[in-house]
Structure formats: structure tokens, C-alpha cells
N, C-alpha and C positions, 0 to 999 in steps of 0.2 A: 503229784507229790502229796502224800499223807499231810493234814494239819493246812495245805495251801490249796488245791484243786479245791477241795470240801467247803474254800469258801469264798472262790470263787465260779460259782454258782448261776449262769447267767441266766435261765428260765426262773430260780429261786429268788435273782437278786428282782427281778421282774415282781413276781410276787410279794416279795418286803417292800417294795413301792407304791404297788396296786392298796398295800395294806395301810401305809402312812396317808395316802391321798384318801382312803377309806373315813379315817378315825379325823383326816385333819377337819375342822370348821373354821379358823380361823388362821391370821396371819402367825408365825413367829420366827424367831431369828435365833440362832442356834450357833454357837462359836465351837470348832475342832480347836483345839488346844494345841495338839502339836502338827507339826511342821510336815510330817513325817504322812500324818493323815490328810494333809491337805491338797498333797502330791497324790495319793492315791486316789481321792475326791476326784481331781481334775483328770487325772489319767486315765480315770476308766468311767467318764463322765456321771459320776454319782450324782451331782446337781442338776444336771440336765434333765436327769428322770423324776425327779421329788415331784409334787404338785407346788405350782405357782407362787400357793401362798406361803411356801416353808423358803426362809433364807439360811445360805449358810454364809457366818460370818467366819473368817479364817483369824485365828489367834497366834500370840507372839511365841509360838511353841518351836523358834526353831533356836537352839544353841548360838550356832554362829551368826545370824541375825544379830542374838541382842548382846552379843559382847560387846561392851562398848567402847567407845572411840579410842578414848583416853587409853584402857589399858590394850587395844593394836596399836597407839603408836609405840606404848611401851613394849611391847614386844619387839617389833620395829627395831627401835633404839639397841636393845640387850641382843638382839641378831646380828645387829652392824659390827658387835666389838669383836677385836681379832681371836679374843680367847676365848670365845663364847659357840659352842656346837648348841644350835636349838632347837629343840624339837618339838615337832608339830603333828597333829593328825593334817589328813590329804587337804579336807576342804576350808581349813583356814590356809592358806598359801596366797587364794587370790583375792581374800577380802579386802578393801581397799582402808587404807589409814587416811592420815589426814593428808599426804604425798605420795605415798607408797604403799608397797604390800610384801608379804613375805618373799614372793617370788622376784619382785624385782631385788630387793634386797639378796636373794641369794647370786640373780645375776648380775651383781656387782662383788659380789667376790665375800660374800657371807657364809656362815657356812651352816647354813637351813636342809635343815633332811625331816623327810616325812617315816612318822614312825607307824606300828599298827597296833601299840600298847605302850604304857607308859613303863612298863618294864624292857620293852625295845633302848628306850631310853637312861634309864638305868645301866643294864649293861654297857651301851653307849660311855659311861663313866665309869666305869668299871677297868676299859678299855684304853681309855683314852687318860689317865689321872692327872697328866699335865693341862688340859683344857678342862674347860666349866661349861658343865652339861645344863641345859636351861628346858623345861621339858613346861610346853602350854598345856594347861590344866584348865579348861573348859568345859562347860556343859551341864546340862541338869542332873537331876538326883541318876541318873540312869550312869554317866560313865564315871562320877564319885568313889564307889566303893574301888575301881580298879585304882584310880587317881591315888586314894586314899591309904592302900594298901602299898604302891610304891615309893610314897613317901615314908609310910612307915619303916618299909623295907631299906632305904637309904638311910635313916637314924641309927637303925637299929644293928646296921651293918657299918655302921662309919664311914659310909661312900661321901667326903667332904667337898667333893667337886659336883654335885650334885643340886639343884633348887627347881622349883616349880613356881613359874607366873601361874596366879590362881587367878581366875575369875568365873567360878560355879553360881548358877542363879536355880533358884526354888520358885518353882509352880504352882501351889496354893496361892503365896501373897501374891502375885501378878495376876492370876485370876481374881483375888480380891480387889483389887488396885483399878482393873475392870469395869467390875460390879458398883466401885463407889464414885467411878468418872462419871462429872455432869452429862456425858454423852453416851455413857450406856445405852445401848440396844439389847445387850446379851439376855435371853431370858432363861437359857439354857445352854451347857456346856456337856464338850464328849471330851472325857478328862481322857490322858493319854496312859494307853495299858502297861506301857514301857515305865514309865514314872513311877507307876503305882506296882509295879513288880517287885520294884525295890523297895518305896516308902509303904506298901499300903494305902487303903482307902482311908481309914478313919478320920485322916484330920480333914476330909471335906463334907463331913457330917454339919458341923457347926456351919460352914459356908453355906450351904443347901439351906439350912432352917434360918439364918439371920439373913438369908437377900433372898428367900423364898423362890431359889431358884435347882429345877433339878440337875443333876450330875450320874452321866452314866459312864461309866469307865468301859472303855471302846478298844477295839486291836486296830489293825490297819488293812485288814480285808474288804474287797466288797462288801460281802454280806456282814462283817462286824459292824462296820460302821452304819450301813441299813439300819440291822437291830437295833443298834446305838439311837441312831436319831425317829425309829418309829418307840422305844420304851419312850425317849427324851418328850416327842407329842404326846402320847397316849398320858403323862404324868400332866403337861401342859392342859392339856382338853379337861385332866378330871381336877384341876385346880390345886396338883399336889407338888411338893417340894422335897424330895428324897434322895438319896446314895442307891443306886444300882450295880451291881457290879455282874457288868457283859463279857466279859471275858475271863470268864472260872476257869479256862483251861491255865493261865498263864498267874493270875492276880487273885492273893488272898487279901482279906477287911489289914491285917497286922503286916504285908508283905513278908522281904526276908530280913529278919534279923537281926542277922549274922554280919549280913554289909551296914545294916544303922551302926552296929557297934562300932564298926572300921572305920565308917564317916565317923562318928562323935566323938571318937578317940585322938584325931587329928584334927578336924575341921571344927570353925566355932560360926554359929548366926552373927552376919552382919547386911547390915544398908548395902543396897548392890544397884549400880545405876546400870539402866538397860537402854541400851543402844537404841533413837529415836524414841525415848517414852519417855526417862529420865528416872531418878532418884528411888526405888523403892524402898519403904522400910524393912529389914529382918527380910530379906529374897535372898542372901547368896549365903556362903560359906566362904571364908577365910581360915587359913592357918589358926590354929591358937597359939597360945605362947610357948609351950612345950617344943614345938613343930617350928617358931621362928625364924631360927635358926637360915631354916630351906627355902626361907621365903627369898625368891628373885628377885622381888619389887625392892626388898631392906637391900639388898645382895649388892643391887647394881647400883643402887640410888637413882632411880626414875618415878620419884614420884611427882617431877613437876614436867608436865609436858602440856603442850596449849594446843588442842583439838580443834579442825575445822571441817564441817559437813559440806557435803554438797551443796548449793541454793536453793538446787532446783530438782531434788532428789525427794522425794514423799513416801520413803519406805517407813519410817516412823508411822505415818496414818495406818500404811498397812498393815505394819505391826500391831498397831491397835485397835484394825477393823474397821476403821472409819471407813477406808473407799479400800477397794479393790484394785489390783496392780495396774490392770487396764486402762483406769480412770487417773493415772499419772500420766501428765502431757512427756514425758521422758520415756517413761516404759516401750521397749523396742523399737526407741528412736536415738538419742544422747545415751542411755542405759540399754544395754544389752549382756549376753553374758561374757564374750568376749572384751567390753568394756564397759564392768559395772559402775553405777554409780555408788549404790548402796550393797549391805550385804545379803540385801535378801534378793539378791540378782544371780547372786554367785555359787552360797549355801544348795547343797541336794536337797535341803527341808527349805530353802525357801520360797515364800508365797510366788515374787515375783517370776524366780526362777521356773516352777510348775505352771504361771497362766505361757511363758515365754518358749518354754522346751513344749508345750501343749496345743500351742497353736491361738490361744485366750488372747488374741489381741484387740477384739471389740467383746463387746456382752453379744452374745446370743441369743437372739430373740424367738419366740415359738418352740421352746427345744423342750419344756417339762412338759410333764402330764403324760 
């Protein structure tokens, strides 16, 4: 297939390895950002091949991972009422709440459908105007503008049975948030190409020269993320701190647009708490006040609900690179994906999930170089 065979390349991805272990002299540690990339890392053993001294540290890049507690029980809650049709994408259904999850919720008599667009959901009210259509509106800058654009289309249209639980978190600040933990390791990141299709590169300019660390904007290929992490050494070795951008076929410096305007038209910066990390400043979008109105969370009145994690669940570490999923005495033992503890058990982009569906249940010893 055109744009996919091309880069996966296994004699070539061989040679972008041979080239990294060439140029590396020293240790470093490198975080994939998204979730997305870190599946394809473990799937097609990209770490196995690096030389020794390069780590990859796996970052909080996956969506459903870091929604947080609070607002899945609220979801929870606004699924149980009888007048309430909710809609969901596939893989929040089995993230676990503080008791439940969407799916048990539906098999108790909820009435949870999975959509594949938030205009699925729309219609959905359209159809339906005697019930209240509740459509979960998660994820980063990447499913935003669609998110964005249905809500607009609901005001604009007077669909009154119609709202969206928001919970969108932003990429830069948590990368920042990062870079300023007393436990940083990260000395270098492969920003994710999906993010940056939408938003653009520019605003990781300033992050690059204020924590002096490089940034290469990556796809999810083999050989993308190769390049990715042999530009991210090569900048490391000659003591440089810059914006790269690896994926010119997909990602311009200003992205598109056309979607910032859809997002800023409805959505405003706000404090977004991220699931196992906690509090960030200015990371998500909310409604503004124009859009109110559709907010679910006013809608239902759930804004007071009391969150409980797991014990003994260390997906937060994951989440923020500290250890690796293996290195949790739960991981495919208590926590599995059939019965996760955390979300990143459950998530397609999550970390746990990709060492679990991969086989990653000890480290591997002897496998680079």
C-alpha cells in the first residue's frame, strides 16, 4: 500500500538503526508522546534494535488513558438516567470508573451506543427528540475539530436535546509539566504527527529553547519514528535544542486552520486534571460560554462525584514514564485486559495494553544492538 509499505521498510529500518548506534556516544532517554506510537514501538520491536545506550521513555499520549476519574464517573452517572442515549467512541466503554464502566452500565439496562463520529450522535437527537442525547467528547487536539464542529452544528441547528461531556486535554502543557517534574529524565521528545496536523508545530519552539530539549515531530511508521529518534540523537550528540519536522508529508510549522478556528469558536483554555498525573494548568478545553448551554456536566448536575483508584494499580507512573508497565507487580496478573485495573490496560494507545497484547511481560535482555 502506497504511503505505508514505503515505510515499512525492514532492510532500511535496519539501516536507520545501524545509523543511530553509529552517531550515539552516550546515554539518552527519549519519550514518544503518543500512545499511538508506542504500540507501533513495541509491535514491531523498534526498541529492541536501538543500541543499549538509547531509552525510550513512553509518554502520557494516549486519550483515554488520561481522562480522568472524576469526569468517567460522571459519564457513568449521566448513562444510568433513563432519558439519557450516550454516546461514546468504541474504546472508552471498558475503561473502569470508580465501580463501573460504560459497558456494565449498559448491561444493566443503560442505553450506551458506540458511535464513529460525533455527528452519529447528533443525528441520534435528531431522531430521537423526546430523549437527551449525551455524546463524550474526549481526546486531544486531533478529534477536537470534529467534536467542535458538532457542537456547533447542534446550536446552530436548535437540536435542544443534544450536550457533550467534554473532557479534551492539550499536548504542549503536559509535555511541559514533564520537562518541569523533579524526576525528569526526558531529554528529548517525538512529538506526535497527528496532533501537530491539526495544531502545527510552532508552539514547541519555545519549549525546545527554554528546557533545551529537542523535538521531532514523528508519524507512526517504522522507519518514521527511526528517523524521529536518529534526528532526536544526532541534535542530542551535537548539544543542540530545536523543532524538526519528520513528517512533511502530513504536518506543516502553522497546521490547519481552518479546524483552530472551529476549536476557538466553541472551545475555551482551561486547568484539565489528567488521569494518574493530576492537575494541569491551561492542558484541556472546555465549552465557553456561548456553547454553555450543551454542556452535560451544567445539563445533569454532576459536578460532585467522589473518585476512587485502584491501590494497587501504577498506571499514573506509566503515564508519566517513571517505570514501564512490566515493572507493575499487577501488570498481567490483578490487571489484565479482560480485567483492567487502570486505563491504560484497556485504551488501543495504551502503554500497558501494547507491553500486554505484545508479549512485554519481563524486560528483555540482550535484544539491542
Amino acid at each position: 500500500m502506497k504511503y505505508l509499505d514505503e515505510f515499512r521498510n525492514g532492510p532500511q529500518a535496519r539501516r536507520l538503526a545501524e545509523e543511530i548506534a553509529r552517531v550515539t556516544t552516550r546515554s539518552w532517554s527519549i519519550m514518544e508522546v503518543c500512545g499511538g506510537q508506542t504500540h507501533s514501538i513495541i509491535r514491531n520491536g523498534i526498541d529492541q534494535i536501538l543500541p543499549p545506550q538509547i531509552e525510550l521513555i513512553h509518554g502520557p499520549g494516549c486519550p483515554v488513558c488520561v481522562t480522568p476519574l472524576n469526569v468517567i464517573d460522571k459519564a457513568l452517572a449521566i448513562a444510568a438516567r433513563p432519558e439519557v442515549i450516550f454516546c461514546s467512541f468504541g474504546d472508552m466503554l471498558r475503561v473502569p470508573g470508580s465501580r463501573d464502566d460504560l459497558l456494565r452500565v449498559k448491561g444493566a439496562g443503560g442505553d450506551v451506543r458506540v458511535v464513529y463520529s460525533p455527528l452519529d450522535a447528533l443525528k441520534l437527537a435528531r431522531d430521537n427528540p423526546n430523549r437527551q442525547v449525551v455524546f463524550f467528547a474526549i481526546g486531544f487536539e486531533t478529534t477536537a475539530p470534529a467534536n467542535a464542529m458538532a457542537i456547533k452544528l447542534a446550536k446552530q441547528q436548535k437540536i435542544k436535546n443534544f450536550s457533550a461531556l467534554v473532557s479534551h486535554v492539550l499536548v504542549p502543557p503536559a509535555m511541559e509539566a514533564i520537562l518541569r517534574s523533579s524526576g525528569n529524565r526526558v531529554q528529548a521528545f517525538l512529538a506526535a504527527g497527528h496532533v501537530c496536523s491539526v495544531m502545527g508545530y510552532h508552539q514547541y519552539h519555545i519549549l525546545a529553547k527554554s528546557y533545551q530539549v529537542p523535538i521531532v515531530v514523528t508519524g507512526f511508521e517504522p522507519l518514521d519514528l527511526l528517523e524521529g529518534i536518529r534526528r532526536a540523537v544526532s541534535q542530542l550528540e551535537a548539544g543542540q535544542a530545536s523543532v524538526e519536522n519528520g513528517y512533511e508529508r502530513v504536518v506543516t510549522e502553522a497546521g490547519n486552520v481552518l479546524a483552530q478556528t472551529t476549536i476557538s469558536e466553541v472551545f475555551e483554555v482551561t486547568n484539565r486534571g489528567w488521569r494518574g498525573i493530576g492537575v494541569i494548568p491551561y492542558s484541556g478545553w472546555k465549552l465557553n460560554a456561548e456553547y454553555a448551554e450543551l454542556d452535560a456536566e451544567l445539563r445533569f448536575s454532576v459536578s460532585n462525584v467522589d473518585p476512587s483508584e485502584s491501590s494497587i494499580c501504577r498506571a499514573g507512573e506509566v503515564l508519566q514514564g517513571s517505570i514501564k508497565p512490566n515493572e507493575c507487580a499487577a501488570f498481567g496478573k490483578a490487571c489484565t485486559p479482560r480485567h483492567p485495573l487502570g486505563a491504560t490496560m484497556v485504551s488501543s494507545e495504551g502503554a500497558c495494553a501494547a507491553y500486554y497484547n505484545y508479549g512485554r511481560f519481563v524486560e528483555l535482555q540482550g535484544m539491542k544492538g
